[in-house]
C-alpha positions as CSV (number, residue, x, y, z in Angstrom):
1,X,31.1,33.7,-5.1
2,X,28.4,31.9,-3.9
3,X,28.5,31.4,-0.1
4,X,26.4,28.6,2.1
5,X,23.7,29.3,4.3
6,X,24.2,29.8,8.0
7,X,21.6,26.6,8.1
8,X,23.3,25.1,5.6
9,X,26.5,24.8,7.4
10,X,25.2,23.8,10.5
11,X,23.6,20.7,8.5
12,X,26.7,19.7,7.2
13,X,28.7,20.5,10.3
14,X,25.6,17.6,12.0
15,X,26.4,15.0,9.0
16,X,30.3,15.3,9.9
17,X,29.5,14.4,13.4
18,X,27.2,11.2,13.2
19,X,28.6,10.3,9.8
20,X,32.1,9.9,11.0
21,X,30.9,8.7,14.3
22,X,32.9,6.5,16.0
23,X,30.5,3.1,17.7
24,X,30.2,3.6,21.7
25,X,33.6,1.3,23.2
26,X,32.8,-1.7,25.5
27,X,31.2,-4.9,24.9
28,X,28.0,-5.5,22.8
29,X,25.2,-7.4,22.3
30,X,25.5,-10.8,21.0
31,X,22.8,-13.5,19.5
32,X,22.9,-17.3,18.1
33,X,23.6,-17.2,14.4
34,X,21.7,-20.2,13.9
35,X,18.4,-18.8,16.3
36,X,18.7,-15.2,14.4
37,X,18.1,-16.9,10.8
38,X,15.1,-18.9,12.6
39,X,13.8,-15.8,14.1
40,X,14.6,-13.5,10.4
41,X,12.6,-16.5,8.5
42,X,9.6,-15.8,10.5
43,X,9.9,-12.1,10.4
44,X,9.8,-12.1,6.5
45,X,6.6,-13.9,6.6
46,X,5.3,-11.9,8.7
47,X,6.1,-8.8,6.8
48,X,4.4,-10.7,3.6
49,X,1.0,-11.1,5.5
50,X,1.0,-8.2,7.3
51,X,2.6,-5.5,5.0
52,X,3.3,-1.9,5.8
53,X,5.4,0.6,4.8
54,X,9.4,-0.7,5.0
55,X,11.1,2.4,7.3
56,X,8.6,1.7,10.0
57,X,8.9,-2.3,10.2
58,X,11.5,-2.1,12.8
59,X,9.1,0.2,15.1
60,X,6.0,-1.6,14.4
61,X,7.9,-5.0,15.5
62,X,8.9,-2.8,18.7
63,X,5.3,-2.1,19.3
64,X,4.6,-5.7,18.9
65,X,6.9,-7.4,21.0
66,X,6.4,-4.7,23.2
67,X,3.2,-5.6,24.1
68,X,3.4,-9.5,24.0
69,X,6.1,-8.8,26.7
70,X,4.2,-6.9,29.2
71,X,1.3,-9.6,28.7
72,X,3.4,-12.8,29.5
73,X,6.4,-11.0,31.8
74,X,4.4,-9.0,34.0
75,X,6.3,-10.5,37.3
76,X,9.8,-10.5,35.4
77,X,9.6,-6.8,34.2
78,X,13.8,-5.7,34.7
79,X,14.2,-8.9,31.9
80,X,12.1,-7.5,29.5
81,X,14.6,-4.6,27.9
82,X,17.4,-7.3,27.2
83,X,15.2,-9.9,26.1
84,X,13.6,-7.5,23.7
85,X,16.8,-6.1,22.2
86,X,17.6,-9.6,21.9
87,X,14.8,-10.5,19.7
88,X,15.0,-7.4,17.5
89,X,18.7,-8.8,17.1
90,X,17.8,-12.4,16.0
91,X,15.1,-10.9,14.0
92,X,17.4,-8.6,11.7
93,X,15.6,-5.2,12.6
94,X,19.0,-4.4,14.9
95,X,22.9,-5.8,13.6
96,X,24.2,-8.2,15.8
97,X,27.5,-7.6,17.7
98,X,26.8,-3.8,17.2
99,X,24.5,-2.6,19.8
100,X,26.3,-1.8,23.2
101,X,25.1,-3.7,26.3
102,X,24.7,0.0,27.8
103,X,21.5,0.2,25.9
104,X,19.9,-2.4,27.9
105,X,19.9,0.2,30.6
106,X,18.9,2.6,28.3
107,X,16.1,0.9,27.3
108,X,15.0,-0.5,30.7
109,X,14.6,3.1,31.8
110,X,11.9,3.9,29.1
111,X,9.8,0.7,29.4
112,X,9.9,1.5,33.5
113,X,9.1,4.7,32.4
114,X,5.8,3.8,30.2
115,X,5.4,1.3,33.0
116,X,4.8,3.7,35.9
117,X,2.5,5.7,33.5
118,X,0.1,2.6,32.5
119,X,-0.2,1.7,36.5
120,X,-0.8,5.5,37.1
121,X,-3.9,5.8,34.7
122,X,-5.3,2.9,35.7
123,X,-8.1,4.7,37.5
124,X,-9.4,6.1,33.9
125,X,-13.1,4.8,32.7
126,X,-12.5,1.5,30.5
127,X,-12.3,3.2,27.3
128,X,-10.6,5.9,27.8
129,X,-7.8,3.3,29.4
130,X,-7.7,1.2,26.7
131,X,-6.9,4.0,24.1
132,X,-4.5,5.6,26.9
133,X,-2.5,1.8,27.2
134,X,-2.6,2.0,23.3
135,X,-1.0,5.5,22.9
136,X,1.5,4.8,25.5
137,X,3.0,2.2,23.6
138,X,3.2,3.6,20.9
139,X,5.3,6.4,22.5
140,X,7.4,3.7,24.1
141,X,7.7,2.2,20.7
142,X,9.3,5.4,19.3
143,X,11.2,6.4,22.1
144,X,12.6,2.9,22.5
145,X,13.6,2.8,18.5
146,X,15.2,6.1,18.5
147,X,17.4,5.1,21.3
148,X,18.5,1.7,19.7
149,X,18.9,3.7,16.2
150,X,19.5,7.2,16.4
151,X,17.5,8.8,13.0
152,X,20.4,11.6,13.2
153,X,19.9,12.1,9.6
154,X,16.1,12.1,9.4
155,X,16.4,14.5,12.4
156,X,18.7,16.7,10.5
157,X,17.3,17.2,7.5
158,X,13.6,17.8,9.4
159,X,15.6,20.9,11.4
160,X,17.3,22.3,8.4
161,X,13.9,22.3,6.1
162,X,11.7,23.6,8.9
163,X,14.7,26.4,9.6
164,X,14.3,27.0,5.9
165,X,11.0,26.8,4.4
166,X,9.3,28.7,8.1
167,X,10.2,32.1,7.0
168,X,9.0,31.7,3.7
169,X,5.3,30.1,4.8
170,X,2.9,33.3,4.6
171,X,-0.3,33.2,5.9
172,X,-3.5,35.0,4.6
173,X,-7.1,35.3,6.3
174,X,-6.1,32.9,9.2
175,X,-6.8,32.8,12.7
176,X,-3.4,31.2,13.4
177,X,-1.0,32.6,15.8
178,X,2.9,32.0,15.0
179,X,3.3,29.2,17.7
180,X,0.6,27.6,15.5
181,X,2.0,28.0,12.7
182,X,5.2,26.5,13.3
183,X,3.6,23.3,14.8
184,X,1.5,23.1,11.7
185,X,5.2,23.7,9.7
186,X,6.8,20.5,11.8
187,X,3.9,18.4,11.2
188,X,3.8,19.0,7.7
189,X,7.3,18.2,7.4
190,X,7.5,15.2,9.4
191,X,4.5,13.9,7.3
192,X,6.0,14.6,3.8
193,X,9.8,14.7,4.2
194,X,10.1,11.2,6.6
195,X,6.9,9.4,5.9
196,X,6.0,9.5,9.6
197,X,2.5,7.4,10.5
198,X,0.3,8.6,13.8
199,X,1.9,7.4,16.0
200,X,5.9,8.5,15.3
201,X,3.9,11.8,14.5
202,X,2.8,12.0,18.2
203,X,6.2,10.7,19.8
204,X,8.0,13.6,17.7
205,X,5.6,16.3,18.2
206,X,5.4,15.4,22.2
207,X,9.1,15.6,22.3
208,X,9.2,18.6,20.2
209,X,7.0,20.2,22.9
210,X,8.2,18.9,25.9
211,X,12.0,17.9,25.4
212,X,11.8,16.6,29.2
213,X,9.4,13.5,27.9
214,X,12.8,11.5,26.5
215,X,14.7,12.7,29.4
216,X,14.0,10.6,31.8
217,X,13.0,13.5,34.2
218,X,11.0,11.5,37.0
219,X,9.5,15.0,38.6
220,X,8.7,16.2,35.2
221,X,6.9,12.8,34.5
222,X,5.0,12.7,37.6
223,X,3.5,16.1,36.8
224,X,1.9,15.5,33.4
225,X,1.0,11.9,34.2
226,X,-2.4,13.3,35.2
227,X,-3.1,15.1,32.1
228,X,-2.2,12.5,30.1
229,X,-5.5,12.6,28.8
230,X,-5.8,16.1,27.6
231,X,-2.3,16.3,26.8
232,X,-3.2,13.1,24.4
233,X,-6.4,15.4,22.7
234,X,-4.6,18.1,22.6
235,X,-1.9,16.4,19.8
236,X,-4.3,15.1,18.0
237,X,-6.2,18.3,17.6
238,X,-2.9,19.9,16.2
239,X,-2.5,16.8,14.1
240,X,-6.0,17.3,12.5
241,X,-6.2,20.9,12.1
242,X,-8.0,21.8,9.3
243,X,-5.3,23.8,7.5
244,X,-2.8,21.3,7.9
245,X,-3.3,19.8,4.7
246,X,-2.0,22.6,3.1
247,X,0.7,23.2,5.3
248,X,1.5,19.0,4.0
249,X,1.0,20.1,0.2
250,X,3.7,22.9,0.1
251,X,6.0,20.9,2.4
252,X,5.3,17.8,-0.1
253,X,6.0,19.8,-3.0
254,X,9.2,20.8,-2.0
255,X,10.3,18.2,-0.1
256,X,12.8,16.9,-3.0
257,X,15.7,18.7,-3.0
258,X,16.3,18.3,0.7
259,X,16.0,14.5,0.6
260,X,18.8,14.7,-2.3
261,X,20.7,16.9,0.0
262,X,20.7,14.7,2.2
263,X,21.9,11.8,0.4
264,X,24.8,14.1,-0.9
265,X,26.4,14.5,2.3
266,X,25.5,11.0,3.9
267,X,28.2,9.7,0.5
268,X,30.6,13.0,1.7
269,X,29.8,15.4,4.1
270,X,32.7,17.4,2.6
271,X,30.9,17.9,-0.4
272,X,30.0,21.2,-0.5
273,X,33.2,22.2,-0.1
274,X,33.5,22.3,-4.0
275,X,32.4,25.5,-6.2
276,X,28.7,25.0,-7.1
277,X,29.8,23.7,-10.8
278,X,30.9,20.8,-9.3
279,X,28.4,19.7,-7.1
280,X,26.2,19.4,-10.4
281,X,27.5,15.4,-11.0
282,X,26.7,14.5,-7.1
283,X,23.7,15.7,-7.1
284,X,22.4,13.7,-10.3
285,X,24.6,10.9,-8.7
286,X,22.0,10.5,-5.6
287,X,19.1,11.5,-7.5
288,X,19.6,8.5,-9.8
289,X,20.6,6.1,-6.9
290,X,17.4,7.4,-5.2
291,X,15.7,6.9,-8.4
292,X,16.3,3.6,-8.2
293,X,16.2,2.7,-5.0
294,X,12.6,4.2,-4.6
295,X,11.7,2.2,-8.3
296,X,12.7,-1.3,-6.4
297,X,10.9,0.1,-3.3
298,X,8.0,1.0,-5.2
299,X,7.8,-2.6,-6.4
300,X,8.1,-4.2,-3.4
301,X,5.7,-2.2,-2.0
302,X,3.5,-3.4,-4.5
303,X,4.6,-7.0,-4.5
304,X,4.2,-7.8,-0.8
305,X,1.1,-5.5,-0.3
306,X,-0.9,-7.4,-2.7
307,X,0.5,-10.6,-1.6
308,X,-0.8,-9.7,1.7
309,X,-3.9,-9.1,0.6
310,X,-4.0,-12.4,-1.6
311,X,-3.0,-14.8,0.8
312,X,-5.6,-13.1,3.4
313,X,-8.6,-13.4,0.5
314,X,-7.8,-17.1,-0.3
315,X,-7.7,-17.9,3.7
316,X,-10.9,-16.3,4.1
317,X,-12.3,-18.3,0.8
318,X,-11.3,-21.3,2.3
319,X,-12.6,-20.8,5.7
320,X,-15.4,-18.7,5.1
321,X,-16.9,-18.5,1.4
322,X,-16.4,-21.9,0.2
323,X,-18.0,-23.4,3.3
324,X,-20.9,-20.5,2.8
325,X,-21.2,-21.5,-0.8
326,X,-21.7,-25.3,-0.5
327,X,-23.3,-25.7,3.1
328,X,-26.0,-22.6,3.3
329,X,-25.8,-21.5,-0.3
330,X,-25.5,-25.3,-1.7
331,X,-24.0,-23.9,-5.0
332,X,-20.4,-23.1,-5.4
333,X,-19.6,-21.4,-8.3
334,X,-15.8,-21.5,-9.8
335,X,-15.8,-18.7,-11.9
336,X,-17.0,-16.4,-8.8
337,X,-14.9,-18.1,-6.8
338,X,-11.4,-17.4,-8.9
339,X,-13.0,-13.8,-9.8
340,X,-13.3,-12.8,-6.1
341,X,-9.5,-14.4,-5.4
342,X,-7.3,-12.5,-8.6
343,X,-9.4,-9.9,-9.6
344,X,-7.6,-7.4,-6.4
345,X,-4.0,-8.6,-7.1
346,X,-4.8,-7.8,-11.1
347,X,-6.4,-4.5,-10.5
348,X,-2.7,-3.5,-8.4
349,X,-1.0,-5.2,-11.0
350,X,-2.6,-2.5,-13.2
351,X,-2.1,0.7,-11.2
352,X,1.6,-0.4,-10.3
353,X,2.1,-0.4,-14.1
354,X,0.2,2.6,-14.8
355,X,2.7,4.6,-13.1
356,X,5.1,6.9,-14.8
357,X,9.2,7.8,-14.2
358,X,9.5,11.5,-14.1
359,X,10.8,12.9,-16.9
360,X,14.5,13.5,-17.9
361,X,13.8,17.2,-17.2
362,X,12.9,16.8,-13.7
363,X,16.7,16.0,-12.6
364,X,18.1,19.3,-13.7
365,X,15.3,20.7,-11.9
366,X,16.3,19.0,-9.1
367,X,20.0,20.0,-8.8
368,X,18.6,23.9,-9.4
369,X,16.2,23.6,-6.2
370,X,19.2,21.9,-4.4
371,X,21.2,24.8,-5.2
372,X,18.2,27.0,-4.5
373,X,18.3,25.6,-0.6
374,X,21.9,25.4,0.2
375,X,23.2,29.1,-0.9
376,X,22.1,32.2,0.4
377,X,19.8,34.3,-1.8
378,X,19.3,38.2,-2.0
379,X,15.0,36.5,-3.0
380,X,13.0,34.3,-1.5
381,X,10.0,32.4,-3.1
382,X,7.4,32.7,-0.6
383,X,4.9,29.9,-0.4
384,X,1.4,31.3,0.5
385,X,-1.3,29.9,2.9
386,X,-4.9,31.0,3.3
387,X,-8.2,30.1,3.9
388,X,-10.6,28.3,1.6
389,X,-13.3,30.4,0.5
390,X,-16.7,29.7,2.3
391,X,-18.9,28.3,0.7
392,X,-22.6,29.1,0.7
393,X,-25.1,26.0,2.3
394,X,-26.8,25.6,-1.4
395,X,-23.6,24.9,-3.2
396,X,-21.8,22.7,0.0
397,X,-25.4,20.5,-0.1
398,X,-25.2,20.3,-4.1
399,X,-21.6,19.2,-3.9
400,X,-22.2,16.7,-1.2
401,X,-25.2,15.5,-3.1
402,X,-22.9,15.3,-6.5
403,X,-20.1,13.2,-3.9
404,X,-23.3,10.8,-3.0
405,X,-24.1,10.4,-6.6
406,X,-21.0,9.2,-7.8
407,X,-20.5,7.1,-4.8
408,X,-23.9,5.8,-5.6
409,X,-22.9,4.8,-9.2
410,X,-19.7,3.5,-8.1
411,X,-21.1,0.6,-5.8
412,X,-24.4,0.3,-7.5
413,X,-22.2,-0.8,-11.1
414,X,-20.2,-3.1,-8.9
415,X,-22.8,-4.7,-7.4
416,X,-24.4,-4.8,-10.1
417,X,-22.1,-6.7,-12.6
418,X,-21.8,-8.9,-9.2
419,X,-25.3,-9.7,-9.2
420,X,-25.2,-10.4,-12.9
421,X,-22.4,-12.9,-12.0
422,X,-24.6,-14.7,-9.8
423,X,-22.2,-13.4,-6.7
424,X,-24.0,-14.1,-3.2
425,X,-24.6,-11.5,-0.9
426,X,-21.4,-12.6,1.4
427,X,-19.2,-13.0,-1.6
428,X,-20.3,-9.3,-3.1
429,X,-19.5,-7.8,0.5
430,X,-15.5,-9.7,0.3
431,X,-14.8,-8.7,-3.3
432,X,-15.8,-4.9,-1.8
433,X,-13.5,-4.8,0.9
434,X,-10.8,-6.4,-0.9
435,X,-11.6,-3.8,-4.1
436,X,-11.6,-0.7,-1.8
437,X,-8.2,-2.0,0.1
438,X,-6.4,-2.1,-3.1
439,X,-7.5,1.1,-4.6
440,X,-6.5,3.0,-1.2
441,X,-3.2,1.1,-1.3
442,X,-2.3,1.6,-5.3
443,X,-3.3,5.2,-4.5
444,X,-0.7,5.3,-1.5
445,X,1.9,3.8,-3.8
446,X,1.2,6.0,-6.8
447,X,1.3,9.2,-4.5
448,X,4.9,8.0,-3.2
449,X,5.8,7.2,-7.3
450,X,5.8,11.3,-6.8
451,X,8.6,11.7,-4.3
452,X,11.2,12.7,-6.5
453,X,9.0,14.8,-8.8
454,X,9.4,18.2,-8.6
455,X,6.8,19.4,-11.3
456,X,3.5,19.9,-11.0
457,X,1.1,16.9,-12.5
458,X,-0.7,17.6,-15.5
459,X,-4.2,16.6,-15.3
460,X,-6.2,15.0,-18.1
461,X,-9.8,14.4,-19.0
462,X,-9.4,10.7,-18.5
463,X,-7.6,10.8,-14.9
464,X,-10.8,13.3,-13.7
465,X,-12.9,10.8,-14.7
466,X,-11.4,7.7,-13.1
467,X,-10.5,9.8,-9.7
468,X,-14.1,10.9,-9.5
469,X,-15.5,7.4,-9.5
470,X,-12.4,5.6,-7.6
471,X,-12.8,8.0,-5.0
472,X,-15.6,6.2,-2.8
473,X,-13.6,3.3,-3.2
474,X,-10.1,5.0,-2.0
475,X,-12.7,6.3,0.6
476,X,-13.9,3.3,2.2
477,X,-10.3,1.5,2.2
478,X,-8.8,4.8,3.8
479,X,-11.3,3.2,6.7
480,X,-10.9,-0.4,6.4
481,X,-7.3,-0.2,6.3
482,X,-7.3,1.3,9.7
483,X,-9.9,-1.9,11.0
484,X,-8.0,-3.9,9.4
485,X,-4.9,-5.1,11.6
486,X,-8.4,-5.7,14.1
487,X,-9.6,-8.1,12.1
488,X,-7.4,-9.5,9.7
489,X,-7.6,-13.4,10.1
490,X,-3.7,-14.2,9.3
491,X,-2.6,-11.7,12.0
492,X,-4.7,-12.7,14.7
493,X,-3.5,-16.3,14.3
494,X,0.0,-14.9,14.3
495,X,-0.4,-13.0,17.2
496,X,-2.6,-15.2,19.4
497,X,-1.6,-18.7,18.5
498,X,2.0,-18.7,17.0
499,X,3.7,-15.8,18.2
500,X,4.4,-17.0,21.6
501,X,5.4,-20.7,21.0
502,X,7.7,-19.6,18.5
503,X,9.4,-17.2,20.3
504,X,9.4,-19.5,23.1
505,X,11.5,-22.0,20.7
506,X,13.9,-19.8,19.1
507,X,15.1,-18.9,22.7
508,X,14.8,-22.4,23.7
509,X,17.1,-22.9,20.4
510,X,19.7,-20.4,21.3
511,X,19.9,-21.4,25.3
512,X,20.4,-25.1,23.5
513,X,23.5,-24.2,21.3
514,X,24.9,-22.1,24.0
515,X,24.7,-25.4,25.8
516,X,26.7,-27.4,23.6
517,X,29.3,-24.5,23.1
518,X,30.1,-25.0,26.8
519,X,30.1,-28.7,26.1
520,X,32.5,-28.1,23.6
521,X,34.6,-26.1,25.6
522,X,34.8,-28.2,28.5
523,X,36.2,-31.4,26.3
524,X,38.8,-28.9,24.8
């Protein structure tokens, strides 16, 4: 008889508790119906323009209004945690009527918090201030998101693979010690099994090292408020060790069957109750609702990332290139002109369709490295980590020399075709940018195409050949995609010019029907 884990059981003994959860008694928060479809409205737009990946909207929109708030409420800072609830609310990131007034408090506490840590490193140099403000809030963000929604399954699941697979990591010809090991282990994880960005990975690994920081522990805060600094360069050295990468590979590779497990027992945590036989139909059962929840995911991703990219490229036509073109240029060319504006969307349009289901044979696998996890085995497949073999100076300067080649030929046949186009010099530098962010993002949503494949790609002749040239390309948008929130035109005007007045109106708009609600009342 096959018999569960001891970490199995405590996963499923976790998915009982939040899963049949009861919500937290006493009064909750309420918004205008009529304000929140206002405020959702604008919120879609916004995620058109300014796409990024859908599980971290909600804390991005945290961040957001986050800041906006500690700009225009700095003398009204005990309003700021309902008022921002509030908004989340109206714009669809939270339910309404579901959120307990008790969170106010809650969330009062952390922005006071991050507060009190702002005002303490104000005495920093300039720069060193401005990335300090920057990181705090987007610890806040976090901290303020997991306290509004709980990620008890995410959390879970991240426990029960890093209790699993940390045994079975074996290191060769490393200088790492087994406390830096496991960090490199819960990084990994976080990065391949949740889809964590920078700066959830720094809330979560923070927390994972000091479990005080969400605490609320004003003692424990006002002794590493002066260290903030290193404390800061000392996550992101862990982040970018240089053997993390492979600590991400073998946690990506595996990182399947715990997903699947975990959609198992979100439909019935009771589940694997049943003899191993039948869990078989389950298992397929969420594989081929994550199947297609991940297709219509994959599409939107595609959809509203190109969109974003569109509508920004025909805003920056009309306001910079066609103005170029006619006024310093004094020759506009059409042809150029529609070239520059659909060639990006119909390069995605191409990669999105280039993309290939797994194959029917990669669901039984599935269900075998489910089973795999959840039993206990008298084996264990290790999962082996070393270093890279050194290389000698001649061959690292002959492959760095064979890198600039090919990033030579890349650009230089682009340009060149543009110059045979008759493309100005400005016009050459958009179509670029634009290429190299839609390469880096059809690579993105081609390596999350992947997430339920267990197998191990096949490489062909062809796919060498158009990775070894797209590369530069995936390259440079890797680094324009970080810029780009900086700089992108649509997002500025959003931010600086219609953020505020909206918001302004849509709680103008709710205080007005609240109004005639009393009205009512009063004539009743």
């Amino acid at each position: 008889m096959s018999i569960l884990s001891p970490s199995t059981e405590k996963l499923i003994r976790q998915f009982k508790s939040f899963v049949l959860a009861k919500p937290e008694p006493g009064p909750t928060i309420h918004v205008d119906y009529i304000a929140s479809k206002v405020a959702s409205f604008y919120e879609q737009i916004r995620k058109v323009v300014d796409y990024q990946e859908e599980h971290l909207f909600r804390k991005n929109a945290i961040d957001r209004m986050l800041r906006r708030r500690l700009i225009i409420q700095i003398n009204h800072k005990d309003e700021m945690a309902q008022s921002l609830i509030c908004e989340l609310i109206r714009a669809g990131y939270l339910p309404n009527d579901a959120i307990s007034e008790n969170k106010i408090e809650t969330v009062e506490k952390i922005i006071n918090k991050y507060i009190w840590l702002i005002d303490d490193s104000s005495g920093l140099p300039p720069k060193e201030r401005e990335k300090t403000f920057n990181w705090l809030i987007n610890l806040a963000s976090c901290e303020i998101e997991e306290k509004l929604a709980p990620p008890s399954k995410d959390q879970a699941l991240a426990d029960y693979m890093y209790e699993t697979i940390k045994g079975r990591i074996v290191l060769r010809n490393t200088n790492l010690n087994e406390d830096e090991k496991n960090t490199q282990i819960f990084i990994a994880i976080q990065k391949a099994l949740l889809r964590v960005d920078n700066a959830l990975l720094n809330y979560r690994l923070l927390r994972w090292r000091y479990p005080q920081w969400s605490e609320n522990n004003h003692e424990f805060i006002a002794q590493i408020s002066p260290r903030l600094t290193s404390l800061k360069q000392s996550l992101a050295n862990e982040i970018n060790q240089p053997l993390g990468a492979k600590f991400f590979q073998i946690s990506n590779q595996y990182n399947t069957p715990y997903l699947i497990l975990g959609d198992v027992l979100l439909e019935n945590p009771n589940s694997l109750d049943s003899q191993p036989e039948n869990l078989e139909e389950p298992i397929r059962e969420a594989y081929a609702k994550r199947y297609k929840r991940s297709k219509n995911k994959l599409r939107r991703a595609a959809v509203y990332s190109t969109l974003s990219i569109f509508i920004t490229k025909v805003l920056m036509a009309l306001a910079i290139e066609i103005p170029f073109d006619l006024y310093i240029i004094k020759q506009l060319i059409p042809l150029n002109l529609g070239i520059n504006i659909l060639f990006p969307p119909v390069l995605m349009f191409l990669i999105v369709v280039s993309i290939r289901p797994p194959k029917e044979e990669n669901a039984q696998k599935v269900v075998l490295e489910v089973m795999k996890i959840i039993y206990q085995t008298k084996t264990r497949e290790e999962y082996e980590i070393k270093l890279a073999r050194k290389r000698n100076w001649l061959l690292r300067m002959v492959i760095h020399l064979f890198y600039l080649i090919t990033f030579l030929i890349t650009f230089g046949l682009i340009i060149w075709g543009l110059l045979k186009l008759r493309f100005t010099w400005l016009s050459m530098v958009i179509f670029l940018v634009f290429i190299s962010l839609i390469c880096f993002a059809g690579l993105r949503i081609r390596q999350r195409s992947k997430e339920l494949s267990v197998e191990k790609e096949k490489e062909s002749g062809w796919v060498f050949w158009i990775e070894l040239f797209s590369l530069p390309l995936v390259r440079v948008g890797k680094w324009l995609s970080h810029q780009w929130a900086k700089f992108n035109i649509i997002i500025i005007i959003f931010n600086l010019i219609l953020e505020v007045p909206f918001q302004i109106f849509v709680e103008f708009l709710e205080n007005w029907r609240h109004f005639l609600k009393e009205k009512k009342e009063e004539i009743q």
